[in-house]
C-alpha positions in Angstrom: -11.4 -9.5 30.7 -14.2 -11.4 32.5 -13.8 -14.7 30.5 -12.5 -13.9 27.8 -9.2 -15.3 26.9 -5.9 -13.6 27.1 -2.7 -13.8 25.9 0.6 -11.6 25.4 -1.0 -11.1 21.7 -4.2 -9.4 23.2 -1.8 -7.4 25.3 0.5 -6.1 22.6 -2.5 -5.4 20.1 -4.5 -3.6 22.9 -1.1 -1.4 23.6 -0.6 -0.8 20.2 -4.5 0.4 19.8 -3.7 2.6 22.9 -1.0 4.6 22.0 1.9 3.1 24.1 5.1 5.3 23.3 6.8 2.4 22.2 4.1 1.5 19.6 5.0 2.7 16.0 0.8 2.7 15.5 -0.9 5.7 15.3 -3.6 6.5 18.3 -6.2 6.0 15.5 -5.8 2.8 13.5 -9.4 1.5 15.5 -11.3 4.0 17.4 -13.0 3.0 20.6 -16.8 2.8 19.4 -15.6 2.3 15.7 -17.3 0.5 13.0 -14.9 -2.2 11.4 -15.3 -4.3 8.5 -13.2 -7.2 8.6 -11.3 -8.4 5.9 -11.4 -12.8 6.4 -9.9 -15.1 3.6 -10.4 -18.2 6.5 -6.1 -17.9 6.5 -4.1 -17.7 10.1 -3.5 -14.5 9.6 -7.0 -13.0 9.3 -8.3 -15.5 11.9 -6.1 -14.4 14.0 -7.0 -10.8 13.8 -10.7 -11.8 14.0 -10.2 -13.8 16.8 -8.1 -10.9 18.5 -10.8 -8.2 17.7 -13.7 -10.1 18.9 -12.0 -10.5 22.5 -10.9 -7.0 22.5 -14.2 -5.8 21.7 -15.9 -5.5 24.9 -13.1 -3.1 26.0 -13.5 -0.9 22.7 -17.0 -0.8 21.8 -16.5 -1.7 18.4 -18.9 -2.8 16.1 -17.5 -5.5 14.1 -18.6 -7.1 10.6 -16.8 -9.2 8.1 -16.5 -9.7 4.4 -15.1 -12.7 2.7 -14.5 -12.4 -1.0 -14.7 -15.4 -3.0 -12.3 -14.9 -6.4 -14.0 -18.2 -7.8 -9.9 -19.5 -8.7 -10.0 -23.1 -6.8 -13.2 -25.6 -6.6 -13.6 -25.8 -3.0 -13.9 -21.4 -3.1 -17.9 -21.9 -1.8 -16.9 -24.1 0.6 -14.3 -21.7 1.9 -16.8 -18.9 1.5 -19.3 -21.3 4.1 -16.3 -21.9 6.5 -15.4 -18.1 7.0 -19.3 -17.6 7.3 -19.6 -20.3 10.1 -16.7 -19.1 11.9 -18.1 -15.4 12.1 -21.9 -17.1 12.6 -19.8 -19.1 15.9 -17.8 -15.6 17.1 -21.3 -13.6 16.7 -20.1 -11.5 14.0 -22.4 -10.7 10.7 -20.5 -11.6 7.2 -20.9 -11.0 4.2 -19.6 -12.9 1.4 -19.1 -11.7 -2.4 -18.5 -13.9 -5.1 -16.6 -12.7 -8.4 -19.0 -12.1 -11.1 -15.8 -12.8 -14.0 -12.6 -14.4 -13.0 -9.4 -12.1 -12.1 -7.2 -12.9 -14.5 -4.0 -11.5 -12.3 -3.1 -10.9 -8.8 -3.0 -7.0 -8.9 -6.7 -7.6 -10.4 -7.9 -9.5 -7.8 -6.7 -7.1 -5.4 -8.3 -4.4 -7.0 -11.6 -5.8 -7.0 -11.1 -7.0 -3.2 -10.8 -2.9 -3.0 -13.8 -2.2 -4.3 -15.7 -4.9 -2.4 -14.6 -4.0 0.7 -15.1 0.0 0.1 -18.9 -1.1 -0.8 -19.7 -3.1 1.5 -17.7 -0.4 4.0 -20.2 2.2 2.7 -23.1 0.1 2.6 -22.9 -0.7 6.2 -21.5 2.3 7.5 -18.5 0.8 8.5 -15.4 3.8 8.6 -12.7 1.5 8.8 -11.4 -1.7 6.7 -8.9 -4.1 8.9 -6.7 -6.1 7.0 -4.2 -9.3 8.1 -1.1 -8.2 6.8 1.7 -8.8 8.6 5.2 -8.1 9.3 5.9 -10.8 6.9 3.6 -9.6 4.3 5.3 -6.3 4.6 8.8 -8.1 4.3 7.6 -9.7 1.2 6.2 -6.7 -0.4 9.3 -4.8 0.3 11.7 -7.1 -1.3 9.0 -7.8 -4.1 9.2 -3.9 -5.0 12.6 -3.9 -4.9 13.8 -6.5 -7.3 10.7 -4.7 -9.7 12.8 -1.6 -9.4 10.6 0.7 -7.0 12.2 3.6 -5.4 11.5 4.8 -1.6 7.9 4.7 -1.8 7.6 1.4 -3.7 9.9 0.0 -0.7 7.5 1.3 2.3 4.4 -0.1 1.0 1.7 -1.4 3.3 1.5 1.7 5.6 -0.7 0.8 8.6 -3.0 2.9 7.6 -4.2 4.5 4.1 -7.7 5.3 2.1 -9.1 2.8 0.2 -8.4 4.6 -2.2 -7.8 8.0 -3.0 -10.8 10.3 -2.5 -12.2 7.9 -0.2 -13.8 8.4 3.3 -12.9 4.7 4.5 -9.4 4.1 5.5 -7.4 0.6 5.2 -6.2 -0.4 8.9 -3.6 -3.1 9.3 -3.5 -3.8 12.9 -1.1 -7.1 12.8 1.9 -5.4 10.7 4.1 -5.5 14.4 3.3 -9.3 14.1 5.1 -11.8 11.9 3.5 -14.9 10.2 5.3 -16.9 12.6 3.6 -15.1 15.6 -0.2 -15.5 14.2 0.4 -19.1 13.6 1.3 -19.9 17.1 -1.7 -17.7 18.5 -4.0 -19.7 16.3 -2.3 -23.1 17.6 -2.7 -21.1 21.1 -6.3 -21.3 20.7 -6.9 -24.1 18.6 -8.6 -21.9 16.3 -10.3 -23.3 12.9 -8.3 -22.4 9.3 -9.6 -22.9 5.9 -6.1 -24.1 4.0 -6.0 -21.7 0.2 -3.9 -24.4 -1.8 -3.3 -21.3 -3.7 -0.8 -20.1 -1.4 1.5 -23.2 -2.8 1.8 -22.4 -5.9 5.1 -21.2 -7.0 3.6 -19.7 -10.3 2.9 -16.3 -8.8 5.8 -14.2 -7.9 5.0 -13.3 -4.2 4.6 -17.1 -3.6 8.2 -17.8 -4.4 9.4 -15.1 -2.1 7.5 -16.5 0.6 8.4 -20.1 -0.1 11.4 -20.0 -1.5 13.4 -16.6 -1.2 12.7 -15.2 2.1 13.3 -19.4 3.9 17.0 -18.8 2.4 17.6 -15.7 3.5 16.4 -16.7 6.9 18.5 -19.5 7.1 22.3 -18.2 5.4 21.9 -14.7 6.6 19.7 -13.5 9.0 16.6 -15.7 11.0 14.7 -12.4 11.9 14.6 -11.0 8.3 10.8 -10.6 8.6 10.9 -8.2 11.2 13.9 -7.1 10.0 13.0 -5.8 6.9 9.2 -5.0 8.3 11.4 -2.1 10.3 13.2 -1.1 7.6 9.9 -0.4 5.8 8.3 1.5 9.4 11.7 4.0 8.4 11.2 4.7 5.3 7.5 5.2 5.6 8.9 8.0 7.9 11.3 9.1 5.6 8.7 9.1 2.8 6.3 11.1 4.3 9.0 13.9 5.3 9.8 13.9 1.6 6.9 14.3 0.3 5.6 17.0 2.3 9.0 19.1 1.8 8.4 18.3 -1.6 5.0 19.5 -1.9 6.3 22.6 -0.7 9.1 23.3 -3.2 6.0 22.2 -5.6 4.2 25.0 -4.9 6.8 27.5 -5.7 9.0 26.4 -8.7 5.9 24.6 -10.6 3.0 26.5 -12.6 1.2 25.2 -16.0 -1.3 22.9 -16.7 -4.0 25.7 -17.6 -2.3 27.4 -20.2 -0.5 30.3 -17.8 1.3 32.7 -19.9 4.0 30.6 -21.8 0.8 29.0 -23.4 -0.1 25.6 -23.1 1.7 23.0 -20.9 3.8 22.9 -17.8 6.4 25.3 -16.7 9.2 24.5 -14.2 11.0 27.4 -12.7 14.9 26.2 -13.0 17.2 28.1 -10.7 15.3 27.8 -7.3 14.6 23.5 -8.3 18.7 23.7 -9.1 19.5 24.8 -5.6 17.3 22.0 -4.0 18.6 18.6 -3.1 18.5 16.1 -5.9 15.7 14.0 -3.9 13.6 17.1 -4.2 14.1 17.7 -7.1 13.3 14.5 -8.5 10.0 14.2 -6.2 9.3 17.7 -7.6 9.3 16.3 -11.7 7.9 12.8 -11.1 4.7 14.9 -9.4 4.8 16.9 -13.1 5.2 13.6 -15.3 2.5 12.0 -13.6 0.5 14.3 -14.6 0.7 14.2 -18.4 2.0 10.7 -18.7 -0.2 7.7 -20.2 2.2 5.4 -19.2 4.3 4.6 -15.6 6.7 6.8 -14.7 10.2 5.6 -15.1 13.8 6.1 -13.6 15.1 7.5 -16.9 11.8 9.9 -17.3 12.6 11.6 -14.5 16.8 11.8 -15.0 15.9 13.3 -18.7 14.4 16.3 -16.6 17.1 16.6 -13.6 19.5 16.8 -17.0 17.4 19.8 -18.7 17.5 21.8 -15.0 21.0 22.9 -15.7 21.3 22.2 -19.9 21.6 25.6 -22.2 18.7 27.5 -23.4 16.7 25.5 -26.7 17.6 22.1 -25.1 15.1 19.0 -25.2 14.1 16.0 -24.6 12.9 13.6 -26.9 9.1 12.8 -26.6 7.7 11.2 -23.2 5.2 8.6 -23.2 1.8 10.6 -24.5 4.1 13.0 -26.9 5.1 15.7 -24.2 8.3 17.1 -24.9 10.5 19.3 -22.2 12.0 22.4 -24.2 14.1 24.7 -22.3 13.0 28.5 -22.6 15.9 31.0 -20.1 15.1 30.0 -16.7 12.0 28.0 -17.7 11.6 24.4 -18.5 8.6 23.9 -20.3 6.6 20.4 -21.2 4.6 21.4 -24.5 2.1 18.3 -26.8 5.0 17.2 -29.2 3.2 18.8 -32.0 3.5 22.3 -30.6 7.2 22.0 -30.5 9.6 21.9 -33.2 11.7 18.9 -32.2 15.2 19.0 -32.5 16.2 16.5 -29.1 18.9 17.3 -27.0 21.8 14.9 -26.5 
């Protein structure tokens, strides 16, 4: 690498980039010749990746930049926000940093606004891809944080290794350290004695994905099984698998059993063709009705939503439900089940 150091970590990340067979990352997570914003919070884990994409760049070409977003939640966040910028300054990478112009009241609101940042700045500096730190532990913690909220399959394969930013966007989310554990990018960073800016925020046992890495995941390691991290990081890699399959043999059976949402000839709503949805396995079918209920919900949709719909797929004709969340009500019409605006149905709700 003329100089530059190496280690097994460079090894199995430059594999992974290329495609070896027994890499579960896809060919195209960072292009050779690629653009890459870099996501640093001054942690181990995205120091680590910045360290590791620096000294892999002169075999891929890329063109790296960072972005540090500073939430303004602790005193010393400025002083973080000057550490990351140093670092990058040191490793020849340009940074920017963006500061919080109201505090984020929650962690899902943070993370949304880190979202937007980083599909500005993406944009702004013509950057097609967004790297991330997460790792196998984050993707541990994530799954069993879903889980005990009650998410089904996709909840439980969250942190894909690669996604949009958001929906319609053209930058995609990369996360090239998911085959890594927290354990692994602490030891590359003692490896190289690299700097790392301590978030005193990561202590504290008030937020909920704190205590599962502090408290719930060290007892599980230690009574049941030492490897749960990477454990349960592969259990997510299947069921991302699994997911995907689902989905796209659901969008199929979409296609043919549901029509509605224009009007169509049974007048205003949704209309679910019964009989052919009947025949299908109960996993399709309930992909098949969440799709519908997102779609005229105002609130989440729920187990029970969804099982009051499987029930009206084989319940005699004039059955309902009682209203969903944003007055929709399924009414069943012959071989039709049809979600109507409460006030265009006379309600009279099934058992």
């Amino acid at each position: 690498m003329g100089g530059v150091p190496w280690s097994s970590t460079h090894a199995e990340l430059h594999r992974l980039l290329r495609g070896a067979p027994s890499s579960p990352g896809p060919r195209s997570l960072l292009p050779a010749q690629a653009a890459v914003l870099v996501a640093v919070s001054g942690g181990q884990d995205s120091v680590c990746l910045l360290k590791l994409l620096v000294d892999l760049r002169p075999k891929w070409g890329w063109r790296l930049r960072a972005v540090h977003c500073d939430h303004r939640w602790r005193d010393d966040s400025a002083a973080n926000a000057d550490f990351v910028e140093g670092l990058c300054d040191r490793w020849r990478v340009p940074c920017d940093t963006v500061v919080a112009a109201a505090h984020c009241p929650t962690e899902a609101a943070a993370r949304q606004w880190r979202y937007q940042v980083f599909e500005a700045v993406a944009l702004q500096s013509g950057c097609t891809q967004v790297a991330t730190g997460h790792t196998a532990s984050d993707r541990a913690e994530t799954l069993l944080y879903n889980l005990l909220r009650g998410s089904g399959l996709d909840g439980l394969q969250a942190l894909a290794w690669q996604r949009p930013l958001s929906p319609d966007s053209p930058i995609a989310v990369v996360r090239p350290l998911l085959g890594l554990t927290r354990q692994q990018t602490g030891d590359f960073c003692r490896q190289f004695a690299l700097p790392l800016w301590e978030d005193s925020t990561n202590q504290d046992t008030r937020y909920a994905r704190n205590r599962i890495r502090l408290e719930l995941l060290p007892y599980l390691r230690e009574h049941f099984n030492p490897g749960v991290d990477a454990t349960l990081a592969n259990t997510a890699e299947l069921l991302t698998a699994e997911v995907e399959l689902l989905e796209a043999m659901a969008g199929d059976l979409y296609g043919v059993v549901v029509a509605g949402g224009d009007g169509g000839d049974r007048g205003e709503g949704w209309q679910i063709l019964r009989s052919p949805l009947s025949l299908a396995p109960l996993a399709l079918q309930r992909r098949v009705l969440r799709r519908v209920l997102r779609q005229i919900m105002v609130a989440q949709v729920r187990f029970e939503h969804v099982e009051k719909l499987v029930a009206l797929l084989s319940a005699p004709q004039g059955s309902q439900s009682d209203p969903f969340p944003g007055q929709w009500v399924a009414v069943v019409e012959g071989d039709w089940l049809v979600l109507r605006p409460q006030n265009d149905v006379s309600v009279n709700p099934s058992s």
